[in-house]
VOVEXVO-496587 format. One record per residue: residue in one letter; x, y, z of N, C-alpha, C, O, CB in turn. Coordinates in steps of 0.2 Angstrom, whole numbers, plus 5000, padded with zeros to 4 digits. Glycine has a CB too. Example, Ala and Ser with C-alpha at 12.3 -4.5 7.8 and 13.67 -1.06 7.14 Angstrom:
# residues 2
A506649725039506249785039506649845039507149835042505749785045
S506449895035506849955036506450005039506750065040507049975029
This chain:
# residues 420
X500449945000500050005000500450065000500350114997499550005006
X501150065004501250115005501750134999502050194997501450105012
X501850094996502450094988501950094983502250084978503150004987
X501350094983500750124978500650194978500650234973500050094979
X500650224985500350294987500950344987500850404987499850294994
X501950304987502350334984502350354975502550404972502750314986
X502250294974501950294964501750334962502050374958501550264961
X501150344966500450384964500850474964500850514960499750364972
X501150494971501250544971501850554968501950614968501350574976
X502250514963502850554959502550544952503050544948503750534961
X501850514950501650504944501750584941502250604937500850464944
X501250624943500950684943501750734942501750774938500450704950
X502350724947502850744947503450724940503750774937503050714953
X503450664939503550654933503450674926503950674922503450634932
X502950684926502550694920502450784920502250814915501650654919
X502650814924502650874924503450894922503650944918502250904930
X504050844926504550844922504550844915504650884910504750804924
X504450804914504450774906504250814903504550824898504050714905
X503750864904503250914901503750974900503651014895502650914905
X504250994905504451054907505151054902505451104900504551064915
X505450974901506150944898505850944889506250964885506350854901
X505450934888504950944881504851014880504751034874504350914881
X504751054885504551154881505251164880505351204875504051234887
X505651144884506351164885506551164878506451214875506751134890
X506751114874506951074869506651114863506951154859506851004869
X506051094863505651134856505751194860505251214857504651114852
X505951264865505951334865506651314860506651324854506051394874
X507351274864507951284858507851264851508151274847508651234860
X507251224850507351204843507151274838507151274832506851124842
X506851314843506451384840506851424836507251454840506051434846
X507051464828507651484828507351574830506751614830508051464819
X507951584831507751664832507551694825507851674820508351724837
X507251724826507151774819507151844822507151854828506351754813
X507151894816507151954815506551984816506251954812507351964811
X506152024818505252064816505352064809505852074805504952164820
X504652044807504552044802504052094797503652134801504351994802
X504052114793503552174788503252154783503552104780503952234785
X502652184782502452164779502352254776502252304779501952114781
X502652244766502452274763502152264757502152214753502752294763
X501552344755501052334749501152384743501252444743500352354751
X501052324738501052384732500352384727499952334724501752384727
X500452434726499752454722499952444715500452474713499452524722
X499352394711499452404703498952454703498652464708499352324696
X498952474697498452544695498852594691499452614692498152594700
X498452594686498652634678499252604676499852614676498952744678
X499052554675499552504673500452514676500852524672499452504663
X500652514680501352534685501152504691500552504694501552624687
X501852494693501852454702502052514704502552544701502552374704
X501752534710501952594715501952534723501452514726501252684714
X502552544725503052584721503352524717503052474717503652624727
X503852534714504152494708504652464710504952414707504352514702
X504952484716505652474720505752434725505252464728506052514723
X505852404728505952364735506452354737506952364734505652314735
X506452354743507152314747506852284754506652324758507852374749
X506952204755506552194761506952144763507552144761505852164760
X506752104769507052054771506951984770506351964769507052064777
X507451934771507051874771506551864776506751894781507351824770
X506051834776505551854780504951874778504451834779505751894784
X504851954775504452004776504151964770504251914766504752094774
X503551994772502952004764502852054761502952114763502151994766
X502552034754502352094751501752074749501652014747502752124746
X501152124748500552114744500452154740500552214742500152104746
X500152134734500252164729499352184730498952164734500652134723
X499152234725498152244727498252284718498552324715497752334737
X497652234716497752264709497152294707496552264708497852214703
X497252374706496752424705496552444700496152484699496752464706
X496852394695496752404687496052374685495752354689497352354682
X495752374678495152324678495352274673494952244670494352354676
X496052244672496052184669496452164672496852204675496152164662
X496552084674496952034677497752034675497952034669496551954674
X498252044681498752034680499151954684499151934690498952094682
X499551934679500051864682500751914684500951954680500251784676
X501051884689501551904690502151864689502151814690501451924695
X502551884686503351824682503851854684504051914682503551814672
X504251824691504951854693505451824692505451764695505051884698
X505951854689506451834687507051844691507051894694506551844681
X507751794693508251814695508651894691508551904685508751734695
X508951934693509451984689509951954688510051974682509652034692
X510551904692511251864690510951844683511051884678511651784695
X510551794682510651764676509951754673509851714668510951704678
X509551774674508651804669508251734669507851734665508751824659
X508351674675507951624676507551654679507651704682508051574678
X506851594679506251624681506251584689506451524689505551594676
X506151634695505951624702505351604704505251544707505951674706
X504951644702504351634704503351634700503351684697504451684708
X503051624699502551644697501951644700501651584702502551624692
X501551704700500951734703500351694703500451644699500851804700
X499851704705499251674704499051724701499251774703498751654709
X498551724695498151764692497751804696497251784699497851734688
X497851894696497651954703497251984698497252034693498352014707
X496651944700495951994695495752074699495852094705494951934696
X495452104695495252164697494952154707494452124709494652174690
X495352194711495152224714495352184720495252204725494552234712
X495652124718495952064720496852084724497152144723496052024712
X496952034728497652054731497751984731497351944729497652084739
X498651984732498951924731499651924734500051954730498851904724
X499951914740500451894744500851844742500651794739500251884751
X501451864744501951804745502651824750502951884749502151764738
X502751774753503251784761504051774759504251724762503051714770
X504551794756505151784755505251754758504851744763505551834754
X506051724758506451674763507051664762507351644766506251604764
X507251694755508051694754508151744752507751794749508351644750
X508951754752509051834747509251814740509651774738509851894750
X508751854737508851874730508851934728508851984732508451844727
X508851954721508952004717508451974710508551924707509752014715
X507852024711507251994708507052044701507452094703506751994713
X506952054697506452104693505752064693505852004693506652124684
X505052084693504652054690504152084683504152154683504352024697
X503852064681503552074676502852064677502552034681503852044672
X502252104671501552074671501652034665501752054659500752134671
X501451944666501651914660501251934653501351894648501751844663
X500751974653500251974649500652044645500752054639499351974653
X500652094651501152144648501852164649501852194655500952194649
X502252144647502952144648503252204649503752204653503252114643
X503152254646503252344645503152374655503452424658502252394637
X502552314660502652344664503152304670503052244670501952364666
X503552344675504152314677504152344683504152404683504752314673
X504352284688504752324696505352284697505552244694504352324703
X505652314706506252264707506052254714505652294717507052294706
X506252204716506152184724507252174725507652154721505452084726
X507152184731507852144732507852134740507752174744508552194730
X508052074739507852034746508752004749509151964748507151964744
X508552054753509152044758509352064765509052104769509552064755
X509852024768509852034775510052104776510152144772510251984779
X510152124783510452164784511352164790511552144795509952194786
X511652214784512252224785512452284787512352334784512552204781
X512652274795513052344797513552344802513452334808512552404799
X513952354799514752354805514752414804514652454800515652314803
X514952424814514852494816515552514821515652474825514052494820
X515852554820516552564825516152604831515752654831517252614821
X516452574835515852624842516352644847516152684851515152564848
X517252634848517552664852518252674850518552624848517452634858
X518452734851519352744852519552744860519252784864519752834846
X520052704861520452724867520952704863521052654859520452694875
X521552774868522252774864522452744873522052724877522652864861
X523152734872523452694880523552754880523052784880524052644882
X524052784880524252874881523852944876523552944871525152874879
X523952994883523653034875524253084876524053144876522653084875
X524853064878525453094877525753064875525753024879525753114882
X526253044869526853014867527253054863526953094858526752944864
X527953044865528553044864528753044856528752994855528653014867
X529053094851529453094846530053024846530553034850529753164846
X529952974843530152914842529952874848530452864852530752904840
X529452864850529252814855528552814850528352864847529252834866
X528452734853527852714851527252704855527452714860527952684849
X526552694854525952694860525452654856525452644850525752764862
X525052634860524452584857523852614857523752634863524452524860
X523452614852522852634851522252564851522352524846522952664845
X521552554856521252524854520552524852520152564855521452494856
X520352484847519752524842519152454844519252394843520052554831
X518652494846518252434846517652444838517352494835517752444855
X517552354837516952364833516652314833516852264836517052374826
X515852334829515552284832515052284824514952314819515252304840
X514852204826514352184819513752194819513652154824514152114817
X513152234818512352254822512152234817511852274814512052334825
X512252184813511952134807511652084807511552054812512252124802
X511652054801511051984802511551944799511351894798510251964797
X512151954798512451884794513151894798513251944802512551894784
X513751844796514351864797514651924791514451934785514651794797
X515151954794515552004789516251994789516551964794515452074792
X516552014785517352024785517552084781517452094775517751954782
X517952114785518252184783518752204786519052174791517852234783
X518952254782519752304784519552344790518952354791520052374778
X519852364794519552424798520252444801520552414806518952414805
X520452524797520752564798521052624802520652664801520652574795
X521452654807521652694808521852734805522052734800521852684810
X521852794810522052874807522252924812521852924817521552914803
X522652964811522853024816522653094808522953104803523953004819
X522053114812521953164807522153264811522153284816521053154804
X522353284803522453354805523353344805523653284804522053374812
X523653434806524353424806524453484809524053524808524753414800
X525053504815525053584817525253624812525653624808525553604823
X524653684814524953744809525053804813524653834816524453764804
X525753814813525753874818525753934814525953934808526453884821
X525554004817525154054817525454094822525554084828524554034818
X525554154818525854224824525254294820525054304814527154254823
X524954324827524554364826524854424829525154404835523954344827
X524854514828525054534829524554574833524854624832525454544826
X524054594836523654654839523754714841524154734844523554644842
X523354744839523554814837522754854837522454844831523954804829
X522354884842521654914841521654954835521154954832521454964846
X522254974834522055044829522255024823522055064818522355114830
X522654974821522854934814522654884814522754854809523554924814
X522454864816521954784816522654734818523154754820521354754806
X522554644815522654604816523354614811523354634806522254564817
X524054594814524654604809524754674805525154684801524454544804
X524354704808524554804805523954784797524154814791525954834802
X523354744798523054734791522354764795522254764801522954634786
X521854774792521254794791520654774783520654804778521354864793
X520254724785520354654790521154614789521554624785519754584788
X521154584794521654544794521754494791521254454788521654524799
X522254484790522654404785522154354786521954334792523554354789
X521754324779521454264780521854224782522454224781521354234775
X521454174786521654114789521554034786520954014787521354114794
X521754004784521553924780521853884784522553874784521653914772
X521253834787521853784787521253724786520653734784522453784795
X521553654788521053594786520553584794520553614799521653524784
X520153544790519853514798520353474802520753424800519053454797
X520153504808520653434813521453454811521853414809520553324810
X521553514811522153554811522253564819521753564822522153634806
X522853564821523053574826523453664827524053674826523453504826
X523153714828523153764824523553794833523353784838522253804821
X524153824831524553854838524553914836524853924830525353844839
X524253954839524454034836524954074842524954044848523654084836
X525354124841525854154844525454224843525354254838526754134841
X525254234850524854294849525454354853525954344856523954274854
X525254424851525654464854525354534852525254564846526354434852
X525354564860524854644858525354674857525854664860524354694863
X525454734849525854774848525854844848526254884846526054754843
X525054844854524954924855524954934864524654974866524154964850
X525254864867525454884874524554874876524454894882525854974874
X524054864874523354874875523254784877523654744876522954914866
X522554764880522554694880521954664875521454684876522554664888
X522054644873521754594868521654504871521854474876522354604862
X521054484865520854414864520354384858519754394857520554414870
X520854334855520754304849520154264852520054234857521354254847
X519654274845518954224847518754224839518754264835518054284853
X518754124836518254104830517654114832517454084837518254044828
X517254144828516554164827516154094825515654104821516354224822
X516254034828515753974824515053984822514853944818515753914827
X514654044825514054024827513954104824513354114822513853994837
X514154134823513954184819513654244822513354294819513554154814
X513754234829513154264834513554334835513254384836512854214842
X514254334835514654394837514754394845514854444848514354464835
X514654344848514954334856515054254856514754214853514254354864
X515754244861516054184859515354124866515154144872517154184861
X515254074861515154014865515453954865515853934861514753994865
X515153914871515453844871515753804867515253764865515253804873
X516353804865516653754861517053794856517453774851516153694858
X516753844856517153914851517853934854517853944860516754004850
X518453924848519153964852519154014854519254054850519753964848
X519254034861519354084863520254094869520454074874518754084867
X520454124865521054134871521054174875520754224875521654154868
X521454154880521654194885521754274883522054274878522254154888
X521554344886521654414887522454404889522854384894521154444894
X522654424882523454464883523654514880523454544875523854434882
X524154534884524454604884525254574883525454544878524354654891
X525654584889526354564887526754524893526654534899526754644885
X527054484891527254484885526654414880526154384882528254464887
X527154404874526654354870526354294873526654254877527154324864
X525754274871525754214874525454154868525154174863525354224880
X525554094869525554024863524654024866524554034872526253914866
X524154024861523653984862523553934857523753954851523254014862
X523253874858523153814853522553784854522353794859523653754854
X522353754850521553724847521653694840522053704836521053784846
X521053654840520953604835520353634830519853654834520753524839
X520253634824519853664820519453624818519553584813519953684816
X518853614822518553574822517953554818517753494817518453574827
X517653624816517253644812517353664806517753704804516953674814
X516953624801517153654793516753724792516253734794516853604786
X517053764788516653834787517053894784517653894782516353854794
X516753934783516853994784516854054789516454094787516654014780
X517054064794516954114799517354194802518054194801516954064802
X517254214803517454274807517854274812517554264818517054304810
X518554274812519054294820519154364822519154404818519854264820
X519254374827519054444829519354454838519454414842518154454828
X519554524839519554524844519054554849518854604847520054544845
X518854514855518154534857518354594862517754624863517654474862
X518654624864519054684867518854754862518554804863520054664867
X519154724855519154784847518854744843519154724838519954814844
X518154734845517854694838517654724830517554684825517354664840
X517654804831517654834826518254844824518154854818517254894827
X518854844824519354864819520054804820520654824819519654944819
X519754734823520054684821519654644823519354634828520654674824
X519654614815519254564810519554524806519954554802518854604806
X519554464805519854434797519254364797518854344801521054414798
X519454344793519254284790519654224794520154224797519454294782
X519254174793519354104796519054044792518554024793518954104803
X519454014788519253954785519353904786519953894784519153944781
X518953844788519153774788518953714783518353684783519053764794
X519353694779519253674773518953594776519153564781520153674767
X518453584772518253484775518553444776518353404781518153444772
X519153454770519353364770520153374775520753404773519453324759
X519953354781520653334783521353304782521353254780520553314786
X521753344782522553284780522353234785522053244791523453324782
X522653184782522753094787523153074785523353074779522353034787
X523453044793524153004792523952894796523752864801525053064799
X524052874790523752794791524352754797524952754797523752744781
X523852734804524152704808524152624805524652584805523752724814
X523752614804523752534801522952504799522352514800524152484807
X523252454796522452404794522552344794522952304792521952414787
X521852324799521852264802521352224797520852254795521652254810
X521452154794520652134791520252084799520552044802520852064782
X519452124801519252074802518852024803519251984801519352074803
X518451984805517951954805517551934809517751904814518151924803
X516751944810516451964814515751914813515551904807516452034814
X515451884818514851854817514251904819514351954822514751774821
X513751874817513151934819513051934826513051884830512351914817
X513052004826513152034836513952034839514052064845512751974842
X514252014836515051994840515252074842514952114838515751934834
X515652084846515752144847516552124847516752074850515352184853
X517152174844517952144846518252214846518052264843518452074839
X518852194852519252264851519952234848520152174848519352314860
X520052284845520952264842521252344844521052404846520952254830
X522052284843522552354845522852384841523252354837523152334850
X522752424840523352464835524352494838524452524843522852544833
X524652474833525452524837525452564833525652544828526152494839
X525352624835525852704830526552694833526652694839525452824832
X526752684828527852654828528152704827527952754824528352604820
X528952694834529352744835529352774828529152834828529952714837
X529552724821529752744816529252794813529552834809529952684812
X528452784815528052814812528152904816528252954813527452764813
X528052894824527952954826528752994826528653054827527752944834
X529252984825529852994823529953044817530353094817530152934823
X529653024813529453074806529253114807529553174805529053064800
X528553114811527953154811528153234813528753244815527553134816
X527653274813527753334817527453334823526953304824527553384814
X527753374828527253364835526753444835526953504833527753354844
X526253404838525653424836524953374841525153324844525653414826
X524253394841523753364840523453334839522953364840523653354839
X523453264837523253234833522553204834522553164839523653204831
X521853214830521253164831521253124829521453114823520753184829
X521053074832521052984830520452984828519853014830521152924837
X520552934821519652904818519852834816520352794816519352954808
X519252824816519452734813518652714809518052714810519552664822
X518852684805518452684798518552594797519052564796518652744791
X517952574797517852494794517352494788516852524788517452454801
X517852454783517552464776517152404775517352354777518052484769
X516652404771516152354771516352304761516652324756515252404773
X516152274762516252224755515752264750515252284753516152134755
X515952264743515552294739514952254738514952194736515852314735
X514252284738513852244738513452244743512852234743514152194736
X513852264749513352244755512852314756513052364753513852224763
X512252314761512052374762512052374770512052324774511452404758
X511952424770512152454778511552494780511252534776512952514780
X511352474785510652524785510852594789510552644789509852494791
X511552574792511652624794512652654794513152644798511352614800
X512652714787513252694785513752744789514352734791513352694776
X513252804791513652854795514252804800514752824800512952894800
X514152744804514252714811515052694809515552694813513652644814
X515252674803515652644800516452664802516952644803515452654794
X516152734803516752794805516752824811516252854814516852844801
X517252824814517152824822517752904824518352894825517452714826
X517552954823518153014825517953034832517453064833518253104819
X518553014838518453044844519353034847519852994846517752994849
X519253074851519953074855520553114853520453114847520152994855
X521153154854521753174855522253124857522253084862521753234860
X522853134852523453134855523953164855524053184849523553104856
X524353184858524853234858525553214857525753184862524753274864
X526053234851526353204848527053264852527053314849526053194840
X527453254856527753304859528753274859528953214858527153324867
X528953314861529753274863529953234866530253264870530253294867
X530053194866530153134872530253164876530553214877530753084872
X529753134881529753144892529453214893529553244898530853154897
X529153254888528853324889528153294889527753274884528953394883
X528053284895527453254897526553324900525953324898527953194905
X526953354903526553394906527053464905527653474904526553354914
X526553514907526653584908526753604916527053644918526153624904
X526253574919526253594927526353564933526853524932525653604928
X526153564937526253514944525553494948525353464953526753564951
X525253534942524453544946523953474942524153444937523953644943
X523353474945522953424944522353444941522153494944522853404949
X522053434936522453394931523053444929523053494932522053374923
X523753414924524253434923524153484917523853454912524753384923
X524453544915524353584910524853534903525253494904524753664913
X524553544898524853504892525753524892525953584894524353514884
X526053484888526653464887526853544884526653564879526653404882
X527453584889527553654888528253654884528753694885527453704896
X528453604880528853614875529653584878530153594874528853684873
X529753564885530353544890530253514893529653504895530453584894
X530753464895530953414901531253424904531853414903531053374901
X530753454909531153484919530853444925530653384924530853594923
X530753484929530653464936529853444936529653414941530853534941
X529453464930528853454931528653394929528153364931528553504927
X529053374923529053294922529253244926529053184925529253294917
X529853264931530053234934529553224940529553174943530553264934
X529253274942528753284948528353214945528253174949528253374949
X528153214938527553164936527753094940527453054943527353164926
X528453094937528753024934528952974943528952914944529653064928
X528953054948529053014954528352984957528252944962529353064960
X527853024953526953024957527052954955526752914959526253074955
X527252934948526852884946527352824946527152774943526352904938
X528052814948528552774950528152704953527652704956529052814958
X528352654950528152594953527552574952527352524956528352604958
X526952604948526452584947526352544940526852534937526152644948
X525752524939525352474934524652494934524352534938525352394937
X524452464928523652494927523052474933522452474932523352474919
X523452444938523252424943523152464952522852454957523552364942
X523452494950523852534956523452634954523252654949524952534953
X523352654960522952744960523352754958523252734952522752794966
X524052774959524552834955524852814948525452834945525252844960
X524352764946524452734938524252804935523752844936523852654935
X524952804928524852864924525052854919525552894919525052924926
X525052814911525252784905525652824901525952814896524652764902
X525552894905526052954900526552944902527052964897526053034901
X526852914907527652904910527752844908528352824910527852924919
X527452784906527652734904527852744898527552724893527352684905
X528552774898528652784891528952744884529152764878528852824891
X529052674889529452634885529452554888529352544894529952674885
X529652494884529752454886530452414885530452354885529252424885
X530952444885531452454884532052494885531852544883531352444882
X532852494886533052554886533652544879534152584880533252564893
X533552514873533652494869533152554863532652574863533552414872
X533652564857533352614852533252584846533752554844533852674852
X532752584843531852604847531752594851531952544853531352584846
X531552624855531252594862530752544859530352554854530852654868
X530652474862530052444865529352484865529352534868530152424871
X528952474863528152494864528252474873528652434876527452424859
X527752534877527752534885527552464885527252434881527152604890
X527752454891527552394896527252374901527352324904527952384899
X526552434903526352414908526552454914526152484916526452344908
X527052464916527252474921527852534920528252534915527452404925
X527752594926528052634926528752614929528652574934527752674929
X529352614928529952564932530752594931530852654931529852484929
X531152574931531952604929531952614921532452634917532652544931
X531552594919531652604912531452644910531752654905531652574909
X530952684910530452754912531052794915531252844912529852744919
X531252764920531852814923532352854918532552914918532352774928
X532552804914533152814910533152854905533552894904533352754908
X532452844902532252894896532052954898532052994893531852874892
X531852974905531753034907532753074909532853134908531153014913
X533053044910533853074913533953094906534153154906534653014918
X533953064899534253034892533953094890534253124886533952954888
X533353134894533053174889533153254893533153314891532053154888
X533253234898533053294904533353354900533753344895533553274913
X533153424902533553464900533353494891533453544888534353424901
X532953434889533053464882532353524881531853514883532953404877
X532553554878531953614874531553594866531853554862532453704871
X531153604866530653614859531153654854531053714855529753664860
X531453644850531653714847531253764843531353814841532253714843
């Protein structure tokens, strides 16, 4: 009795297992799909409106014929002009669907009248998207090298394979202005046009030549008072002082002094297309959704040529011809600085944050280089600008991780030197 009325109670127990091990299996056996759409098109006055398509596998389309004679529908592949499909006869007034399921490249026809024609094109979607720059440093050294890493990611329906590129855009352009209330800028009225590219790294050597104090302001916004994110420099008088900014905006605009804005005036242009200098290209490969970060190295050999300066990082992932992107803007990714300066001219100041790299290696770098002694990206007084190397060997090594004697070395190796 008593081994019946255990039976009894794990019958009910069982079978609800069993039941819960079976939704399980057919939920995995379920494939994910995409939402699906349904689109319509209208025959009338003999034309398919619209005549174009582009859909997914999946979607539907219905066609609704508003004509008063009977149309068949005959669609053919585009590669090679066989017949796909053919319609049920869509009498007047009549509709008639059918659900895609693979990608093709279609035209179809009314087989009675051949003269009328549309296109469907049925395909997934494709879009590799670059979504992040981190550089390791946004200080390095004239022949030392540093690492850049660029995240991208697949937000498509298939797998992809592609290039995806670095760039250090823009180049410094130095600039001396002379001020002057009663002569305007440089003893001109207006003053010297200005041109330079987007993502110019623009140094101007400002300096009042009537003893009076003055202040350089680009007019981006056209408004005639400076706002957020418009170059404004520091009020000076004497002696000269360096202001620097990135041109960030393309245009035409107005620089001026907001002190004497009637009789110093000139022109400000920033041409579109940036100079770029290629960090490297990786090919690579990605399933649908996968997200990967890659490293990039800008080489001693590479920063060693360069000019120091500025520079804006972009990174651009090119797609195979053929594919479409629903979204092509993402492809290209421009964010971030780095500052391409002397070896070990790390910092301008002692203060927090540190004023940028003031053309020398003194006591200020030195101040950095003790804060951040003995640290790792693991450690609070981690600071990747003083890891300036992983070696003491020329080239240096790409940094190592760790601030240490070898950091040391290239800082004594440098101490002392000026920008000339």
């Amino acid at each position: 009795m008593t081994s019946k009325k255990l039976v009894d109670r794990r019958a009910p127990i069982t079978i609800l297992f069993a039941f819960s091990l079976a939704f399980s299996i057919s939920t995995m056996l379920i494939p994910r799909t995409t939402a699906q759409t349904t689109y319509y098109v209208t025959i009338e006055l003999f034309a398919f409106n619209p005549d174009n398509l582009t859909i997914k596998p999946g979607d539907t389309v219905v066609w609704t014929n508003n004509d008063p004679v009977i149309y068949t529908l005959w669609f053919v592949r585009v590669s090679d002009g066989s017949t796909y499909l053919l319609s049920d006869p869509i009498a007047p007034g009549a509709t008639w669907a059918y659900t895609f399921t693979e990608e093709v490249n279609l035209q179809y026809f009314d087989l009675e009248r051949l003269w009328i024609t549309g296109f469907l094109n049925v395909v997934l979607v494709h879009d590799v998207a670059v979504t992040n720059i981190l550089p390791y440093q946004t200080v390095v050294g004239q022949g030392f090298s540093t690492k850049i890493n660029v995240t991208v990611q697949n937000q498509g329906e298939v797998p992809e394979t592609f290039n995806l590129a670095l760039y250090l855009l823009g180049t410094r352009v130095p600039l001396s202005l002379g001020a002057s209330a009663s002569t305007g800028w440089n003893n001109t009225q207006p003053g010297p046009t200005i041109t330079v590219n987007l993502y110019d790294d623009v140094k101007l050597t400002l300096v009042s030549t009537d003893g009076l104090s003055h202040q350089f302001h680009v007019d981006y916004s056209g408004n005639g008072v400076p706002d957020p994110g418009e170059p404004l420099s520091p009020v000076f008088r004497t002696p000269a002082i360096t202001y620097e900014f990135i041109a960030n905006t393309p245009g035409t605009f107005t620089y001026y002094c907001t002190i004497h804005p009637v009789t110093m005036v000139g022109t400000f242009i920033v041409n579109p297309t940036p100079t770029s200098t290629l960090i490297g290209v990786q090919p690579v490969g990605l399933n649908p959704l996968e997200e990967r970060t890659l490293t990039f190295l800008w080489s001693s050999a590479l920063t060693s040529t360069m000019p120091k300066g500025i520079y804006t990082l972009s990174a651009v992932a090119d797609l195979a011809p053929g594919e479409i992107d629903v979204d092509p803007t993402d492809n290209t990714f421009t964010d971030g600085t780095v500052i391409l300066s002397i070896p070990c001219d790390v910092a301008g100041s002692t203060t927090t944050p540190p004023a940028p790299p003031d053309g020398r290696v003194d006591y200020k770098d030195v101040f950095w280089l003790l804060k951040a002694y003995g640290s790792d990206p693991t450690k609070p007084n981690w600071n990747p600008n003083l890891d300036f190397a992983g070696s003491t060997t020329t080239p240096p090594a790409p940094p190592d991780g760790r601030v240490n004697y070898i950091d040391v070395f290239w800082l004594l190796k440098n101490y002392g030197k000026i920008d000339p």
